[in-house]
C-alpha positions in Angstrom: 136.2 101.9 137.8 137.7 98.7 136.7 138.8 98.4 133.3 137.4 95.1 132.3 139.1 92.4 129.5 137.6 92.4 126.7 137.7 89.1 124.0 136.1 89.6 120.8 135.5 85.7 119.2 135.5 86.4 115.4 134.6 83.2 113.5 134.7 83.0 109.8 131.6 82.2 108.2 130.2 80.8 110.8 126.0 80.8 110.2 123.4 81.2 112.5 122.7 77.6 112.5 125.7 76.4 112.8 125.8 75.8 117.1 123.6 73.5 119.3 122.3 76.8 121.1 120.5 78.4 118.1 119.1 74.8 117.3 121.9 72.7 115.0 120.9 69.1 115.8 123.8 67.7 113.8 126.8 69.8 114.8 127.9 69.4 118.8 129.6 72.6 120.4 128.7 72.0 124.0 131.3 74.8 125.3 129.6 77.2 123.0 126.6 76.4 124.4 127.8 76.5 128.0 128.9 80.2 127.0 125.3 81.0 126.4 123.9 79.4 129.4 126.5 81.8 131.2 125.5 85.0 129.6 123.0 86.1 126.9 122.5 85.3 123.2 121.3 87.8 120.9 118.8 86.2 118.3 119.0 89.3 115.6 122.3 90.2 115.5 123.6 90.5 112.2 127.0 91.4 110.4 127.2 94.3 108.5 128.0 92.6 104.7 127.4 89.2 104.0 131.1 88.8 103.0 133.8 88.6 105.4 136.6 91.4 104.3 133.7 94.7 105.0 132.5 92.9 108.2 136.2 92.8 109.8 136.6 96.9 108.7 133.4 97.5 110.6 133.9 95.9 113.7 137.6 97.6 114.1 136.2 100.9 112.9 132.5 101.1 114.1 131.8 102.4 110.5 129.1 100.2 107.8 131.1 99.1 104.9 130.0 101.8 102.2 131.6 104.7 104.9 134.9 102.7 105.1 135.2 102.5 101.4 135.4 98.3 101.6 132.5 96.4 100.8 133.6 93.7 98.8 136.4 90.7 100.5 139.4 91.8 99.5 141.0 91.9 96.3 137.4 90.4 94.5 135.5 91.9 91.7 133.3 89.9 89.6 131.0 91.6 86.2 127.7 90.8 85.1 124.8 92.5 84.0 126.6 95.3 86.1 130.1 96.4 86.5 132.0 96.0 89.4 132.7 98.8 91.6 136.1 100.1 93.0 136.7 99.8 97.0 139.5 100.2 99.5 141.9 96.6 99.2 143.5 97.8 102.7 142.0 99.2 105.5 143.1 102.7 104.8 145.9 104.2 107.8 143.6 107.4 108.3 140.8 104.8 110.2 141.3 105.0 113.8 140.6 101.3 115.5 138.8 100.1 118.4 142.0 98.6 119.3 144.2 102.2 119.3 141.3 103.7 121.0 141.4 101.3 124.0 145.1 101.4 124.0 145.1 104.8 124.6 142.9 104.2 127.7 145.3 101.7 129.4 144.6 98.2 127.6 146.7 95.7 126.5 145.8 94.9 122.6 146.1 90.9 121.1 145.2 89.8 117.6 145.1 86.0 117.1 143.7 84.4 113.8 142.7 86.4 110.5 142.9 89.3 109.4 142.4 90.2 105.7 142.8 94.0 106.0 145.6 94.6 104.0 149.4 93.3 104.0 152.7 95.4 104.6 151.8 98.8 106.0 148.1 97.6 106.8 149.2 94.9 109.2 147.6 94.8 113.1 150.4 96.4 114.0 149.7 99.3 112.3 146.5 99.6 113.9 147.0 99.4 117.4 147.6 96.3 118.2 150.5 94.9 120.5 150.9 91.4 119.5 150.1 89.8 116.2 149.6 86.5 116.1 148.9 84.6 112.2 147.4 87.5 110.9 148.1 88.9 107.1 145.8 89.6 104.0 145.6 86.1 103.8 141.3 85.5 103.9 142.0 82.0 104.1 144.3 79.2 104.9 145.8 78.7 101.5 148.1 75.7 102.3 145.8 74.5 104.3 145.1 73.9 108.1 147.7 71.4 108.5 151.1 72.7 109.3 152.9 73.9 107.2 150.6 76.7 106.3 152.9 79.3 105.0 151.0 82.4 106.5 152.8 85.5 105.1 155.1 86.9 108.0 154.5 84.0 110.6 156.3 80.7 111.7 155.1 77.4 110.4 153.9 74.9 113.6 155.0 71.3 114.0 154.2 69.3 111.1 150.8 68.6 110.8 149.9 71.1 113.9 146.1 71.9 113.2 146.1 75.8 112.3 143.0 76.3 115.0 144.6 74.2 117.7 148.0 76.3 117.1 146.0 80.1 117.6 143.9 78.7 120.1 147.1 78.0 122.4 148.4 81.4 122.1 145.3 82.8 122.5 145.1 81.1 126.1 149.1 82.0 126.8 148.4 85.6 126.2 145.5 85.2 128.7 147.4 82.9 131.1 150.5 85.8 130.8 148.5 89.0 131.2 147.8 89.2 134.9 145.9 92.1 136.1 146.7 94.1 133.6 143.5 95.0 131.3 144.0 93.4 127.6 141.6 93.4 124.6 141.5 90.0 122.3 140.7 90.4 118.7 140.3 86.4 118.7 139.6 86.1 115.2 140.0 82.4 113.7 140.6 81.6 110.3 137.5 78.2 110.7 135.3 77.7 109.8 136.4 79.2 106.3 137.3 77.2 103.3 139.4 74.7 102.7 137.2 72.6 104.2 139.5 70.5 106.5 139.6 68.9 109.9 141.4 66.2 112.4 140.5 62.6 110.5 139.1 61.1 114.1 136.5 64.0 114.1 135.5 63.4 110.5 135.3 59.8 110.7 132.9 60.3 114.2 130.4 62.3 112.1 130.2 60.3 108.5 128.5 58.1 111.4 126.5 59.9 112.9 125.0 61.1 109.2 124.7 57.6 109.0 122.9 56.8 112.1 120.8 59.5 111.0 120.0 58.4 108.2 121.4 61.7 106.5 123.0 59.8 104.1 119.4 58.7 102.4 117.9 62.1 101.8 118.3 64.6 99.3 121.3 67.0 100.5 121.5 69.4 97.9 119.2 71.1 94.9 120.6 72.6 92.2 119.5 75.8 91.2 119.9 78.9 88.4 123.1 79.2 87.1 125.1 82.5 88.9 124.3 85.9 87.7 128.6 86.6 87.1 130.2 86.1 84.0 133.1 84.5 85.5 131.1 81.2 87.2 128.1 81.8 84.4 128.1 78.4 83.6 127.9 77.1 86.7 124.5 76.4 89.1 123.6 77.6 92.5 124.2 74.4 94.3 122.0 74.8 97.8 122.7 72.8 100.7 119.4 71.6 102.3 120.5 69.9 105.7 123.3 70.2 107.7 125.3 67.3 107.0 128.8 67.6 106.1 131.2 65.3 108.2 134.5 67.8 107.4 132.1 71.0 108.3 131.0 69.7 111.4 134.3 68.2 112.4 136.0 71.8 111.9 132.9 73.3 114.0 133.9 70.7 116.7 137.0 71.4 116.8 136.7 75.1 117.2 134.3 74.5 119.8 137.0 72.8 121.9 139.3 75.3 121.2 136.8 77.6 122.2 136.4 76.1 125.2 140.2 76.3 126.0 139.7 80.1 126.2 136.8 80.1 128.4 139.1 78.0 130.7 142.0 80.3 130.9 139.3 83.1 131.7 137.7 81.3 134.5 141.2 80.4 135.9 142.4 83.9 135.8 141.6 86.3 139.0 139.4 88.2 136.5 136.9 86.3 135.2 133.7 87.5 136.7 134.9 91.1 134.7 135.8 89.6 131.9 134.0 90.1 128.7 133.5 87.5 126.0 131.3 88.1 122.9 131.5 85.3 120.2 130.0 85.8 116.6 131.0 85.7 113.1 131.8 87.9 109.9 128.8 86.6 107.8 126.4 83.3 107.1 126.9 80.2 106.5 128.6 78.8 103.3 125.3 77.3 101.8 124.8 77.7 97.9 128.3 77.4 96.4 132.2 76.6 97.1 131.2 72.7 97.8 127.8 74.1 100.4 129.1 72.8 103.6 126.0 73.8 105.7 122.4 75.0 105.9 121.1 78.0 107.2 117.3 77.0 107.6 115.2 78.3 108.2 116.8 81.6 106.9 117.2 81.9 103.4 120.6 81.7 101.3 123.6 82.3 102.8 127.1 83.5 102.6 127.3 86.1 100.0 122.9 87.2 99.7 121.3 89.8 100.4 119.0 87.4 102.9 119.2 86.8 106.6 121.1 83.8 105.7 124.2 86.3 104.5 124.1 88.6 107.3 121.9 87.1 110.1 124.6 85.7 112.8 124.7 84.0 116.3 126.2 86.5 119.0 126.6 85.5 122.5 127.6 87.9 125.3 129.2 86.3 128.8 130.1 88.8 131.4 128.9 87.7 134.8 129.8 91.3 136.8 126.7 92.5 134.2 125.4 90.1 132.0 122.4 87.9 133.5 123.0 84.2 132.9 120.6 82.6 130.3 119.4 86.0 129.3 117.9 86.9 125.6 117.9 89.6 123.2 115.7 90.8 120.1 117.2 94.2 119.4 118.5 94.3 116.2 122.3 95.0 117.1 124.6 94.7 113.8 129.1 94.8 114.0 129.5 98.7 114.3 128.2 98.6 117.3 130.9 96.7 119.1 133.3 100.3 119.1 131.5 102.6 121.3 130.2 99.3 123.6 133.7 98.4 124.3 134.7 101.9 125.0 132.1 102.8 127.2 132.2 99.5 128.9 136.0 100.5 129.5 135.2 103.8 130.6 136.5 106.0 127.8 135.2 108.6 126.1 133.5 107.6 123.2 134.7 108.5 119.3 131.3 109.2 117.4 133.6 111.2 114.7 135.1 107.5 114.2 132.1 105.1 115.3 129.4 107.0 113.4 127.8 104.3 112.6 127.9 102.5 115.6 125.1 102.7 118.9 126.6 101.3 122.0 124.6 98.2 122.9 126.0 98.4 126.6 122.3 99.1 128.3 121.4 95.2 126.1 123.5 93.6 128.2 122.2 95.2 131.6 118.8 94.1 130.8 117.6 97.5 129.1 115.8 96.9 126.1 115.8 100.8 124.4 118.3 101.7 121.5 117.9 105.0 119.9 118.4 103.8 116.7 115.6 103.5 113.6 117.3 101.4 111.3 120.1 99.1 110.2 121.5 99.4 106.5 123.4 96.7 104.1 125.6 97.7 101.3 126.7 95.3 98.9 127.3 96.3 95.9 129.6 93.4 93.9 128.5 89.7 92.5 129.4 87.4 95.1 131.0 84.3 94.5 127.9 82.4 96.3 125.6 83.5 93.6 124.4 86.6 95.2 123.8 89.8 93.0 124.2 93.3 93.6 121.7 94.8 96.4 121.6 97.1 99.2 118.5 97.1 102.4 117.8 98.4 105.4 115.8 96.7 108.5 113.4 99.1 110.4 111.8 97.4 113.4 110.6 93.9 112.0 110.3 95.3 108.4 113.6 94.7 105.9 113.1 96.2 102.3 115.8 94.7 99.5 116.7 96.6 96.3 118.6 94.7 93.5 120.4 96.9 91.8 120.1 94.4 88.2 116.7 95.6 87.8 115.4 97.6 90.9 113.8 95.1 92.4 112.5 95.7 95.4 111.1 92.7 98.2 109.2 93.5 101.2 109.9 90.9 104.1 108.3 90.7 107.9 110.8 89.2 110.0 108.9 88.6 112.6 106.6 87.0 111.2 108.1 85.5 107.8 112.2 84.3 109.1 112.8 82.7 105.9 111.9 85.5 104.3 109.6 83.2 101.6 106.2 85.9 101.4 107.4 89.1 100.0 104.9 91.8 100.7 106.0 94.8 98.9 102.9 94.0 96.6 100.4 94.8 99.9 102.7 97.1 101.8 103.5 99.9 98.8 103.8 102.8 101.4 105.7 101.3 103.7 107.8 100.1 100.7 107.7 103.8 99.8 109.0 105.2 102.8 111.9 102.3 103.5 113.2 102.9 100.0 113.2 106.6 100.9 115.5 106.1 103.7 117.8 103.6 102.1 118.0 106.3 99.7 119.0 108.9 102.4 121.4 106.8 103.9 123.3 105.8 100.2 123.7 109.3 99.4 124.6 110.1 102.6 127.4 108.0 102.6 128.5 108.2 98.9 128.0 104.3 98.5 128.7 103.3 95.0 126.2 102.0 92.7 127.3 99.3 90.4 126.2 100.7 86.6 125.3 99.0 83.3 127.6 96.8 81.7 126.6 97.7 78.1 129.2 95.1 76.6 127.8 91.8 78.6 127.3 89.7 75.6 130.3 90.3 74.3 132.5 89.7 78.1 129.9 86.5 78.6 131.1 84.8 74.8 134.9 86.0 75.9 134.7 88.6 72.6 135.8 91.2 75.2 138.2 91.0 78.5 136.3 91.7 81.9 137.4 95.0 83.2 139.3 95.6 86.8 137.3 98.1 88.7 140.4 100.1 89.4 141.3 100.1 85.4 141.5 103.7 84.3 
């Protein structure tokens, strides 16, 4: 059997609006798109915490965030009603990747971009990967995307080099260099995060086009409550309403030519027909807070909620020795499920001691549509900076049941029926609310998630009487 390569496209908050394929009118990414006219898009895939640290453990360790131990972005903690609870700030050595497991079966192993795992003894390196390029804790470019960028442990580029034009290139060198040797890519970019920050041609080319729109005469935001933490408690939810933004959609162009570099150094390589390209992203869109540089519509919220528009994200799958060209997908597929696909697609024995939470999603891209697999669980327990509060849900068929863990709330949403999740039915639906909260139950305990408790000296941390307490104080 041929051992076939293997790029995993990790973008950074990328939403599920945010490409022409899923329906973005104002953003342009015609190679994206020309990757999902060549293999199959997957319309309810979702990531497995609406922020981005948890995601990037799950996808390297087939595991959900509350079995990892991280399921908050690391080193945040935020108080409210609720304490904060303590989680892993380092992808603890014990975890086993995907990328030692396919080393061990003959690959070569490449990360490029981000990777906000943990620093010194917690780099790529120490998780079985060959080559690191740019990655560190960093989450974020914190000098910015223009060279120099000052990433912990890596060379600056040529002044002014755009950060995702400089890990694009040795992206495609690495695929230009490998020859017929089988490699997996963690391609994992550091866009479309925060700052907010792109090539001044680009920007200039789509302050016009809101203009020719006519995006620049309608109502882009609404303000909203203030956030539930005490540390942003006097500032509002600020909710984007269109997609707009002439930076945000200047960085999404950009990646999409970047992106499209890749696919050319696959489809010039003697390999490409068995090569395997999945793009996605580590959670929604941006869309309530941090300057809202995109809309998620129809889904609701964003980066941060407990709402498809935290979690809900695009995935496209190109592989043409499998993958049918133009092809869709409904199964709900979430990021542990990338381990055991990649290994069995490979040819190696699968891990379920390591991948437990993961289903292989292999017979998905052959056309099969049967998973056996009832139901997909969230886990986040922590205020998010976005506005979102502490929550936890599960999906069962077309059926997703939220608790909030401020008041035990719990909301009752048809997916299939109700996207935007606006008609909660746990009102109509009390035994099926019943039974979901049963098994979100089973699974918590099951996995020893932790439950925020009751901050019983809030007034006093909101007026400053009292400091806010580290979850990892004694």
């Amino acid at each position: 059997m041929t051992k076939p390569n293997i790029i995993f496209i990790l973008i950074d908050d990328m939403g599920w609006m945010d490409i022409g394929c899923q329906g973005s009118s104002f953003y342009e990414t015609p190679n994206i798109d020309r990757l999902r006219a060549q293999g199959m898009q997957f319309t309810d895939a979702y990531a497995s915490c609406p922020v981005c640290s948890p995601t990037r453990a799950s996808v390297l360790t087939g595991k959900y965030p509350a079995t990892v131990g991280i399921t908050n972005y690391i080193p945040g903690a935020a108080v409210g009603k609720l304490l904060a609870v303590p989680y892993f700030r380092e992808l603890p050595r014990s975890e086993t990747t995907v990328a030692t497991a396919l080393k061990r079966h003959g690959y070569r192993t490449f990360h490029v971009g981000k990777w906000h795992l943990g620093g010194e003894g917690h780099t790529p390196q120490d998780f079985g990967f060959d080559v690191n390029v740019a990655g560190c804790d960093w989450g974020a470019p914190r000098k910015g995307y223009f060279s120099p960028w000052q990433l912990p442990g890596y060379p600056d580029g040529v002044e002014g080099e755009y950060l995702t034009d400089h890990i694009s290139d040795r992206a495609v060198e690495l695929i230009d260099d490998a020859g017929d040797d089988p490699y997996f890519m963690y391609l994992s970019h550091y866009a479309v995060h925060t700052p907010i920050q792109a090539p001044a041609h680009l920007i200039a080319k789509y302050k016009a086009k809101a203009a020719r729109l006519g995006l620049d005469k309608v109502q882009i935001f609404e303000e909203g409550e203030f956030h539930p933490c005490i540390s942003k408690q006097e500032q509002r939810v600020k909710r984007r309403l269109v997609q707009s933004d002439p930076g945000y959609a200047a960085m999404v162009e950009n990646l999409d030519a970047n992106i499209g570099k890749v696919m050319a150094a696959v489809e010039r390589s003697s390999r490409s027909d068995d090569t395997i390209i999945i793009f996605t992203s580590d959670n929604g869109g941006l869309a309530t807070s941090e300057g809202s540089p995109t809309s998620n519509a129809p889904l609701a919220e964003g980066k941060g909620w407990m709402y498809e528009g935290g979690t809900r994200e695009p995935m496209l799958v190109r592989w043409p020795k499998v993958v049918s060209a133009g092809s869709n997908c409904d199964v709900p597929v979430t990021s542990t499920d990338f381990f055991p696909t990649f290994l069995e697609a490979a040819g190696a024995p699968l891990m379920p001691e390591q991948h437990c939470d993961g289903v292989s999603i292999l017979s998905l891209f052959e056309g099969k549509a049967a998973l056996e697999r009832e139901a997909i669980f969230w886990h986040y327990p922590h205020y998010s900076n976005q506005g979102g509060s502490p929550g936890c849900s599960v999906r069962a068929g077309d059926w997703k049941l939220i608790e909030f863990f401020e008041d035990s709330k719990l909301e009752l949403y048809n997916l299939r029926d109700d996207i935007s999740e606006e008609r909660d039915r746990a009102a109509d639906k009390p035994e099926l609310v019943k039974n979901l909260h049963a098994k979100l139950i089973a699974w918590r305990e099951s996995v020893e998630a932790k439950i925020p408790p009751v901050n019983e000296h809030y007034e006093a941390m909101s007026r400053g009487d009292i400091p806010v307490p580290s979850p990892w104080d004694d």
